[in-house]
Structures are given as C-alpha cells and as structure tokens.
N, C-alpha and C positions, 0 to 999 in steps of 0.2 A: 520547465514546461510540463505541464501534464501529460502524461501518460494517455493515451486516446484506443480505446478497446474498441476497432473499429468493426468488429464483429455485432455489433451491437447495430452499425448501423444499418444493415441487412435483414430486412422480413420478408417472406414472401409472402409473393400478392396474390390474392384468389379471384383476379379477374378473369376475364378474356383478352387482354389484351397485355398484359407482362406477367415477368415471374418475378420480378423483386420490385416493392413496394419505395417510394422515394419521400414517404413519409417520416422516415427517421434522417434521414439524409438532408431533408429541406431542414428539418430541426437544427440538426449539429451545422450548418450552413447559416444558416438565418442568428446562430449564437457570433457567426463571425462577421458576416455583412451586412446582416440588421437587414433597415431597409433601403440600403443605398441603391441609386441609380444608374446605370449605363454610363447618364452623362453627368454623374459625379468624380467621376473617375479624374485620376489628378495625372494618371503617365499615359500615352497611348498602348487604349487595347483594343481587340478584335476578337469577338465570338463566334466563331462558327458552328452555322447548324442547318438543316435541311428543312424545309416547307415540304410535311408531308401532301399538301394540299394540291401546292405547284409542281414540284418534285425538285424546286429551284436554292441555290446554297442563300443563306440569309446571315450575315453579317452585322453583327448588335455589335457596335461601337458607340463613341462616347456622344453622338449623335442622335440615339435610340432612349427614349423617356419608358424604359422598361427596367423594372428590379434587375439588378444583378445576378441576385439569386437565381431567377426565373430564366436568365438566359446560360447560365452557367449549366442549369439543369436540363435544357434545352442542348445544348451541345453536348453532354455523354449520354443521351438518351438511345441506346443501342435499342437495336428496335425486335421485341420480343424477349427482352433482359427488362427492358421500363415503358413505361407506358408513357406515348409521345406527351410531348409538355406542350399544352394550349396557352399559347399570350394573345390575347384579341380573341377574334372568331378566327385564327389558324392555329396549326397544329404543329410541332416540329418536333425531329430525332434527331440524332448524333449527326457530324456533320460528316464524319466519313461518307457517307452517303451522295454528297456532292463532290468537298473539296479535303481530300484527306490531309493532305498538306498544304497548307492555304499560302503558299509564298508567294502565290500573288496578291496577295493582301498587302504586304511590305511595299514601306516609298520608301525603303534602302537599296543603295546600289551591293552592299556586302549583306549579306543574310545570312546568320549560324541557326539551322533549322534540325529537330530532334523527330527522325521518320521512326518510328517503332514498328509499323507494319511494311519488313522491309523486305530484301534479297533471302536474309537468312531463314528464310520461313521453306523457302523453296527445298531447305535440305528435311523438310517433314515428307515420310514415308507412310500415305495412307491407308488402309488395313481395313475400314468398314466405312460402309457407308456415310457417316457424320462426318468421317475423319479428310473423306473424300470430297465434302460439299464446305467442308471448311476452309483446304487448301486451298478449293475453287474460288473462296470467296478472299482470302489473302492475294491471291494470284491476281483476281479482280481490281481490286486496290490496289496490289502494285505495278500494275499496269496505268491505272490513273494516274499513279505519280509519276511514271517514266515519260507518257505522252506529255505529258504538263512541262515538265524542264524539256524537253525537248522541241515543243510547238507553240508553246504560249510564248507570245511574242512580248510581253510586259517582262519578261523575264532575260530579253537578251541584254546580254554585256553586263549581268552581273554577276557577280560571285557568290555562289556558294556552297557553303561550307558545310555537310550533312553528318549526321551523327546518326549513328546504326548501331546500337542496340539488338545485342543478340537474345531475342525472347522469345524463338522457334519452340521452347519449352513449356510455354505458359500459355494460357488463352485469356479471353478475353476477360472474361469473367472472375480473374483470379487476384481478387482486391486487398482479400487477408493473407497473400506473399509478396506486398509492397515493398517490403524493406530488401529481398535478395532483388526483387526487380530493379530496387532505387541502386542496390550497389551495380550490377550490371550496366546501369545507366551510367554511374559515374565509373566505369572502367570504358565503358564506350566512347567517353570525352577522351580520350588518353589517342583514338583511332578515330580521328577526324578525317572524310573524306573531301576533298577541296572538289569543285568543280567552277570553273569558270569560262564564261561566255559559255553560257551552255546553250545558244542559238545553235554552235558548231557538235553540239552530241550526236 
C-alpha cells in the first residue's frame, strides 16, 4: 500500500468561516469513493451529522441519494476547524454537536461502540483560558453521552460494550499523530467496558 503523506492534506483556509480548507481532503477522498452514493452502499451505514440550520442530528444512510463523499465530509466538519458542508440549500457540521455517540442508531440488541471523547479527559488540568473552554466543552459531550445510555429508552436491555481510548493527551485537531492515536486505540480494545441493561445505570 502506498505510503499517504497526510500532511499534505491540510491547507488553511483564509475565510471567515474555517481554518483548514477541505479542498485537498475532498481530493484524496473522491480518489477512493469516486462518486458513489449513500444508497450504493452494499453493508449497513449511518452518517452522522448536525443541520446547522435546524440545530437537529441528520442521519445519511443507505436511504439518502447524496455523495458519499459529501456526507462523510459533513460528519467531521468540526465547526471552526472546516467550513460547514452545504448538500441542498442546508448546511451541516460534525455530528458531535447532536449525537456524539449515535448508538441509537443501532437495530442491534449487543452494540461494541468506540467513545473517544470519554471519562479520561476529565484528568486534563486547566491552566488558561482555552485550556478551560476546552475541558468545558469535553465535559459537554460527555455528559451527552452519559444522559443518552441512561434515559434514552431505545436503548434499554441492551448490551453494551464501550471502548475508551485514552486521548486526554491529544486534541482535536491532531491528525498528523494518527498512528500513536491508532495504537492507543488498539490497546483500548484489550480494556473493554461492558455495560448492560443500561436502563438500570
């Protein structure tokens, strides 16, 4: 396999509205999904992404007659990192913003789901001001997710299985340290947390 110098795929963007451009991105993107469909898709998938519009989570599955590409880019569209992705006349970013953990998305009763913006964040000691509105905003999200497995009712009596990833060291933005993130990720497979019937959390 080729070698992918993914430093390259990062420009910034001299708008008002992001700081890194998704025009090299769409490129190396578009060399591997061309211009396949939502609903060309052969296994079941689910895209999650927010309507800056509505403020509502928008879910492009194999039911959705939209590029791939386009919804892909739609769901990590961090917002002030990239400039929201327009499909139609709406607008969408990253779908943390709705549903950071989408497990209600799943029609499985067992679920193995990968939170990366987890517990572990909580042992970050904030220092200035950024460092303070950042925690804020992990704390945010994982409170989304704790209320979620604990109240969302589509979710009772089943199982699951969460994987937590210790990445309280890195942020968000930190694309070209993939590979020590990806080992961390597979040492976090090894520390599977089970939770079941999580009606009773």
């Amino acid at each position: 396999m080729e070698e992918i110098n993914y430093l390259k795929l990062f420009n910034f963007s001299f708008s008002f509205v992001s700081t890194i451009s998704t025009i090299k991105i769409r490129e190396f993107l578009n060399n591997i999904l061309h211009n396949r469909k939502m609903c060309d898709t052969k296994i079941p998938l689910k895209i999650i992404a927010t309507s800056l519009d509505t403020g509502m989570k928008k879910v492009f599955d194999n039911k959705s007659d939209i590029k791939l590409i386009d919804a892909v880019i739609a769901s990590f569209s961090v917002p002030g990192l990239f400039e929201p992705m327009s499909i139609g006349t709406e607008r969408f970013a990253d779908g943390i913003l709705s549903s950071n953990l989408p497990l209600e998305e799943s029609s499985y009763d067992n679920i193995l789901a990968v939170d990366v913006m987890n517990s572990h964040f909580l042992s970050i000691i904030p220092k200035y001001i950024p460092h303070i509105m950042l925690k804020s905003h992990y704390i945010m999200v994982l409170n989304q997710t704790r209320y979620k497995i604990k109240n969302d009712s589509s979710l009772r009596n089943r199982n699951i299985t969460m994987i937590e990833p210790d990445l309280s060291g890195y942020q968000m933005h930190d694309f070209l340290k993939w590979e020590k993130i990806a080992e961390i990720g597979y040492d976090a497979m090894n520390k599977p947390k089970l939770q079941q019937n999580t009606s009773g959390l």
